[in-house]
DRENDO-1510 file (C-alpha; in Angstrom, 1 decimal, always signed):
<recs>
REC; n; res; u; v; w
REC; 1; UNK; -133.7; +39.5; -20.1 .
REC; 2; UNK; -130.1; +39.3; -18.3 .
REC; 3; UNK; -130.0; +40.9; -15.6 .
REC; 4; UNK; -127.2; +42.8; -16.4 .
REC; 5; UNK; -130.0; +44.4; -18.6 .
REC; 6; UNK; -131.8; +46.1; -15.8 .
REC; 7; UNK; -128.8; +47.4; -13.9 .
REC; 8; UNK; -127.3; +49.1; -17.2 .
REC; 9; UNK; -130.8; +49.7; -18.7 .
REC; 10; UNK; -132.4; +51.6; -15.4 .
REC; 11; UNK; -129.1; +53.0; -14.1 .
REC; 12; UNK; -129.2; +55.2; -17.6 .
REC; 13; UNK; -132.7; +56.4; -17.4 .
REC; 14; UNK; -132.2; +57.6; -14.1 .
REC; 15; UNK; -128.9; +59.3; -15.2 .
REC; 16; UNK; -131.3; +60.8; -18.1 .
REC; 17; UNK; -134.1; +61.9; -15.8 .
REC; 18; UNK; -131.3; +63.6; -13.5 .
REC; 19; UNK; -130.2; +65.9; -16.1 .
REC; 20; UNK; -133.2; +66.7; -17.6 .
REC; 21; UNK; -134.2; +67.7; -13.5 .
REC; 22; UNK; -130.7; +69.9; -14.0 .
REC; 23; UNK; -131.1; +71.4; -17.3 .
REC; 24; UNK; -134.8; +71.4; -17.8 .
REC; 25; UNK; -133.7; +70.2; -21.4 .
REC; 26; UNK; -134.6; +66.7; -22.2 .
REC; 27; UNK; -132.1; +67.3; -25.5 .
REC; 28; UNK; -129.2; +66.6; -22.9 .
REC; 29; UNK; -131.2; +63.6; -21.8 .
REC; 30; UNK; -131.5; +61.9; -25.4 .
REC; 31; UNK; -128.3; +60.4; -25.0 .
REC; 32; UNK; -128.5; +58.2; -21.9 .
REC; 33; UNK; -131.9; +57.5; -22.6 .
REC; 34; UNK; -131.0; +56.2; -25.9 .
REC; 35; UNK; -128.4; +54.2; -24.5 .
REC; 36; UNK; -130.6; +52.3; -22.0 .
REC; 37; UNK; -133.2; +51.2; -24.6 .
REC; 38; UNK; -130.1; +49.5; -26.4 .
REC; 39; UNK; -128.5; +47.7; -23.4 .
REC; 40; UNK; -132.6; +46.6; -22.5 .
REC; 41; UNK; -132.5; +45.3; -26.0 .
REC; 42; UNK; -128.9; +43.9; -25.6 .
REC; 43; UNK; -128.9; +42.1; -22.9 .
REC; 44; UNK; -132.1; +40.2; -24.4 .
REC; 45; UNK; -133.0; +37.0; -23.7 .
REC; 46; UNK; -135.5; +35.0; -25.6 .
REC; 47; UNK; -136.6; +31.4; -25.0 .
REC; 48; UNK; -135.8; +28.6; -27.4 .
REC; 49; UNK; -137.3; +25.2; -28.2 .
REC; 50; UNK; -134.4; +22.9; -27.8 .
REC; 51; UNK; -134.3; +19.8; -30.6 .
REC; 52; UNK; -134.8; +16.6; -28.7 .
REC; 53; UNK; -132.9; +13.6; -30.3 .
REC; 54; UNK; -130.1; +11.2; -29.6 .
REC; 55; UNK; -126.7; +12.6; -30.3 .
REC; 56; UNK; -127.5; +16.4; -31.3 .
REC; 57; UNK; -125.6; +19.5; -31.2 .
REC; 58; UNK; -127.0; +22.7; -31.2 .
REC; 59; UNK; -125.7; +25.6; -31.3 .
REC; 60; UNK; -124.2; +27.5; -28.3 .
REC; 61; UNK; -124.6; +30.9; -29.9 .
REC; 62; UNK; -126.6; +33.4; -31.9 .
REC; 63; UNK; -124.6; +34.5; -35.0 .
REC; 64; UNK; -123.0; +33.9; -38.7 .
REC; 65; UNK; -121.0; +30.5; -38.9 .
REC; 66; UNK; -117.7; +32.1; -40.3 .
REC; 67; UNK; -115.2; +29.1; -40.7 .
REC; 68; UNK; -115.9; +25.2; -40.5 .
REC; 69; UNK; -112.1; +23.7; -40.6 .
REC; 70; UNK; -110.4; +20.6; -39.2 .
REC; 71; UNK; -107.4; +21.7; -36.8 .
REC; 72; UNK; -104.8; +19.6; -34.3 .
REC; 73; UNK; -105.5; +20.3; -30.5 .
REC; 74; UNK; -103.4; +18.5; -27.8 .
REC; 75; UNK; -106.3; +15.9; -27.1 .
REC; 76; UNK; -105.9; +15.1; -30.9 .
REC; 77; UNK; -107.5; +16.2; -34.2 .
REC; 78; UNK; -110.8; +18.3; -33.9 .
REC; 79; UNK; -113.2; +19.9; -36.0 .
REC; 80; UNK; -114.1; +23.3; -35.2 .
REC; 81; UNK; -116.6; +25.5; -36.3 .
REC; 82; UNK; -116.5; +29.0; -35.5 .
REC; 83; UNK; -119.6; +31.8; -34.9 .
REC; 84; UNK; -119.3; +35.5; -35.1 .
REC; 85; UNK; -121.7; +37.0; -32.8 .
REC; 86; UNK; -121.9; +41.0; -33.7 .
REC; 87; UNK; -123.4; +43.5; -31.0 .
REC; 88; UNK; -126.9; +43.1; -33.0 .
REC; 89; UNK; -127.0; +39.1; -31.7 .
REC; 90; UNK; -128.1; +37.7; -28.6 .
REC; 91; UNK; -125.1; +37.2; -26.4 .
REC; 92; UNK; -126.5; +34.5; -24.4 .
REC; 93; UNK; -125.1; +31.1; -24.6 .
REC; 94; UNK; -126.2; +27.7; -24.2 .
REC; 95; UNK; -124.8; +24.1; -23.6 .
REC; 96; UNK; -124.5; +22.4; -27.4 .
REC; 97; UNK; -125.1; +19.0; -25.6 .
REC; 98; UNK; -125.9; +17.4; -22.6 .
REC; 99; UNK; -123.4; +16.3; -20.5 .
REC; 100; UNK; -121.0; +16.9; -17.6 .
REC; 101; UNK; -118.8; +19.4; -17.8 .
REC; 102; UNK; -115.4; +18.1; -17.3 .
REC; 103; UNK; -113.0; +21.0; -17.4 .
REC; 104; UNK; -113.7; +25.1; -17.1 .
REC; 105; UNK; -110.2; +26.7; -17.9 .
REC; 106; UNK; -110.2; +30.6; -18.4 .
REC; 107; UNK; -107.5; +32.6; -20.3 .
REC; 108; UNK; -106.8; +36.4; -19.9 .
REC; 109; UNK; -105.6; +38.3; -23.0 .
REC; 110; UNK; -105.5; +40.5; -26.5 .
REC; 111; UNK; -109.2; +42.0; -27.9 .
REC; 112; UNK; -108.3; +41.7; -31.5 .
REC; 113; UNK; -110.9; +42.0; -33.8 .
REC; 114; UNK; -113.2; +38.0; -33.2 .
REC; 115; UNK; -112.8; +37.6; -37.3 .
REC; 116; UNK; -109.0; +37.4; -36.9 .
REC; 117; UNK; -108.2; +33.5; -36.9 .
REC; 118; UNK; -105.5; +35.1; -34.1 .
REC; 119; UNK; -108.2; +35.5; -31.7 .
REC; 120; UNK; -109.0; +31.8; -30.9 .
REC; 121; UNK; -105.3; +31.8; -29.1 .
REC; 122; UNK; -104.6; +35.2; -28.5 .
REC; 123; UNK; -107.6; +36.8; -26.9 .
REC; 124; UNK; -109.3; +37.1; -23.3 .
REC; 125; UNK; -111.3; +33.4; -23.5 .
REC; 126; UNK; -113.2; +30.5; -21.7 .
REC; 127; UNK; -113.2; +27.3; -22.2 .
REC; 128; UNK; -115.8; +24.3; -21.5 .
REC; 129; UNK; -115.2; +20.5; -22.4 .
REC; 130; UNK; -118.1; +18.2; -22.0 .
REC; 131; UNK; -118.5; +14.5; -22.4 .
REC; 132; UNK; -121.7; +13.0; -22.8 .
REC; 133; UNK; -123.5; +10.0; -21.4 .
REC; 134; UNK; -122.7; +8.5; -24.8 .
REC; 135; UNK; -118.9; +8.8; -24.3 .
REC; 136; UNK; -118.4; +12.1; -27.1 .
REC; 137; UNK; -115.8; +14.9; -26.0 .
REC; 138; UNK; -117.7; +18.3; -27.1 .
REC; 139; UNK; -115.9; +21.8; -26.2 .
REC; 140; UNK; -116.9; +25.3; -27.0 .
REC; 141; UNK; -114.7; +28.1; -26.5 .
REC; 142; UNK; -116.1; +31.8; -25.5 .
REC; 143; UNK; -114.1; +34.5; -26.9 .
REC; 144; UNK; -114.1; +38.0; -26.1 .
REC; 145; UNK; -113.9; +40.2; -29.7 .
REC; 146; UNK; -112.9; +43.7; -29.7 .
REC; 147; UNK; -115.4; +45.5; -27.5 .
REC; 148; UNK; -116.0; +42.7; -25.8 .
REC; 149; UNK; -114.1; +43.3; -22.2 .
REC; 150; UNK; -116.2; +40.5; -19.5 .
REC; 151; UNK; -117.0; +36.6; -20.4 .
REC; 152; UNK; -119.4; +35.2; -17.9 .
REC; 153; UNK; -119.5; +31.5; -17.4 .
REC; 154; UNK; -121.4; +30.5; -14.3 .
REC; 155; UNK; -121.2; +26.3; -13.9 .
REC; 156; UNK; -118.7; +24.3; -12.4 .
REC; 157; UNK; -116.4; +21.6; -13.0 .
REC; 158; UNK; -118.2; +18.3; -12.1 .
REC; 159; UNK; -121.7; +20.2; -12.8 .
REC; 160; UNK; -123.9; +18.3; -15.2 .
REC; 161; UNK; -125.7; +20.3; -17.7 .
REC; 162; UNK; -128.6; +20.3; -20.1 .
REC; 163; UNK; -128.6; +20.3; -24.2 .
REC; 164; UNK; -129.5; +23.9; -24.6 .
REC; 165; UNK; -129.3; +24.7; -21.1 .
REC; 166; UNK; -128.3; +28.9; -20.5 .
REC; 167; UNK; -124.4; +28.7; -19.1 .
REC; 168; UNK; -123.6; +32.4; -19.4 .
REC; 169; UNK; -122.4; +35.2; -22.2 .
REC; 170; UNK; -120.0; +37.5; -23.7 .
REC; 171; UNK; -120.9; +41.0; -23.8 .
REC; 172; UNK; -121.0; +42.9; -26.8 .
REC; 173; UNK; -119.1; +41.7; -30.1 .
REC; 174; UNK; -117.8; +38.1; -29.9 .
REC; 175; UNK; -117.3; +34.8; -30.7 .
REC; 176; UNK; -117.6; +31.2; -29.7 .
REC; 177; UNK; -116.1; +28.1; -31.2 .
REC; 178; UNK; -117.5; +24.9; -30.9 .
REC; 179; UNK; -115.0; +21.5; -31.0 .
REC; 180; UNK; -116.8; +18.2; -32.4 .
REC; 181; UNK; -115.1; +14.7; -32.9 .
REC; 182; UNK; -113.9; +14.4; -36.3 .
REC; 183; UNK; -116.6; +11.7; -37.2 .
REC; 184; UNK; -119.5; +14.5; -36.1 .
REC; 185; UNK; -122.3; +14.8; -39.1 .
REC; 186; UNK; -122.7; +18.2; -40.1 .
REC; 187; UNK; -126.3; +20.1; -40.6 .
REC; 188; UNK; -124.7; +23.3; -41.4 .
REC; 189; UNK; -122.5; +24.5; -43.6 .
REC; 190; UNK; -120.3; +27.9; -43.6 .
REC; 191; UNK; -121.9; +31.4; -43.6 .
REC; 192; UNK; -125.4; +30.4; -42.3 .
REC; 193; UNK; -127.1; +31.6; -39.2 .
REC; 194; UNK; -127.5; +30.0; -36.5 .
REC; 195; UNK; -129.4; +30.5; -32.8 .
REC; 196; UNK; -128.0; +29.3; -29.9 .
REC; 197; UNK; -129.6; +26.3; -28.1 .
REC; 198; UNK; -132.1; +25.9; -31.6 .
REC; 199; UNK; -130.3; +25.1; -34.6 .
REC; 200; UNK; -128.8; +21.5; -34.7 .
REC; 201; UNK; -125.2; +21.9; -35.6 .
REC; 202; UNK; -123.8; +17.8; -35.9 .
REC; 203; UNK; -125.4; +14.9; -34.8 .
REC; 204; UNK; -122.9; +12.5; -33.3 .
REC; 205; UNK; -123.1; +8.9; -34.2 .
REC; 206; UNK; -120.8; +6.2; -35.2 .
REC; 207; UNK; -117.5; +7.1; -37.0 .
REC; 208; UNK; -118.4; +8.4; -40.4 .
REC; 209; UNK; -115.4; +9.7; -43.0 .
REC; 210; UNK; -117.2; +12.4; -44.7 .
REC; 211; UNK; -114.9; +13.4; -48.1 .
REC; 212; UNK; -116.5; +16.8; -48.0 .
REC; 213; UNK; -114.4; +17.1; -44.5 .
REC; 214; UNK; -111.3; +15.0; -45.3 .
REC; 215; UNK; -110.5; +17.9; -47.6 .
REC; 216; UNK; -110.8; +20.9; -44.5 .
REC; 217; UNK; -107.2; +22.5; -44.0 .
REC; 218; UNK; -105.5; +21.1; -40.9 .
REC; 219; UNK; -103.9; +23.4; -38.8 .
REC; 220; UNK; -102.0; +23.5; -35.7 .
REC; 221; UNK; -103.4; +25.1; -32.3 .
REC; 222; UNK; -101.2; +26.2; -30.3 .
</recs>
């Protein structure tokens, strides 16, 4: 479990056992206990078996795979594929590859809704570019949603991490989008599930021109 978990989780129960001590009610101490057995479940943290293989991606994120689309960053043309992470997923998230981690750059802003496409510009986000040993740029992006309010990323520029190594979370709803090389193999397609540091999302290998993702709308991020 986070430890975020414990402070929230405890901190309630003892609010609940002081007012039952105060009203001699424990109907008045439903609520906060109620609300600590969700933030213990929350702030979960379960292990994962990490896929071992040359050029794999997993996923940095529990949640529903909501768009798979080719867009224009400055670096050049990326495909992105974007995961929805409701209050009901593990918040947790993971490295996609191993790698250093070249850039950390953190952006304050909006809370709109993390289905809007207007989020992945517009709200409160983190991001993490990584190049691996191989010589691929991956990025994802952490993006606070509408309840979300802190994004925790704990490495450091210069910091080398770990395919499916823990890097930090969003609390509550969410969303993280992940940024591949154009020539990245897909193993997912839109509106599965996927579990972050477990399900393989691309494989990176030598420059492939899939037709299934030469017809993905390109659009401009700003």
């Amino acid at each position: 479990m986070v430890r975020d978990g414990y402070y929230y989780g405890f901190a309630l129960i003892a609010v609940s056992v002081i007012v039952y001590l105060l009203t001699g009610h424990w109907g008045w101490a439903v609520l906060p206990l109620l609300l600590a057995v969700f933030f213990l479940w929350f702030f979960r943290d379960p292990e994962r078996t990490i896929p071992q293989g040359e050029g794999l991606v997993v996923s940095p994120a529990d949640g529903k795979l909501t768009a798979i689309e080719r867009i224009m960053t400055p670096s050049g043309e990326r495909l992105r594929l974007s995961i929805f992470l409701s209050v009901f997923d593990v918040h947790v998230n993971r490295s996609p590859i191993s790698g250093v981690l070249r850039e950390v750059r953190y952006q304050k802003g909006l809370y709109l809704n993390a289905l809007d496409p207007a989020s992945a510009d517009k709200n409160e986000q983190n991001l993490a570019v990584l190049d691996s040993p191989e010589g691929h740029e991956v990025a994802f992006k952490q993006i606070a949603g509408l309840l979300a309010r802190r994004i925790v990323f704990q490495p450091k520029a210069g910091d080398y991490l770990e395919r499916g190594e823990r890097v930090g979370m969003i609390k509550f709803g969410s969303r993280v989008d992940v940024l591949l090389p154009v020539y990245a193999e897909l193993r997912v397609k839109k509106g599965d599930r996927v579990q972050g540091g477990s399900t393989v999302l691309a494989q990176l290998a030598a420059f492939t021109e899939d037709p299934i993702l030469a017809e993905l709308e390109v659009e401009t991020l700003v």
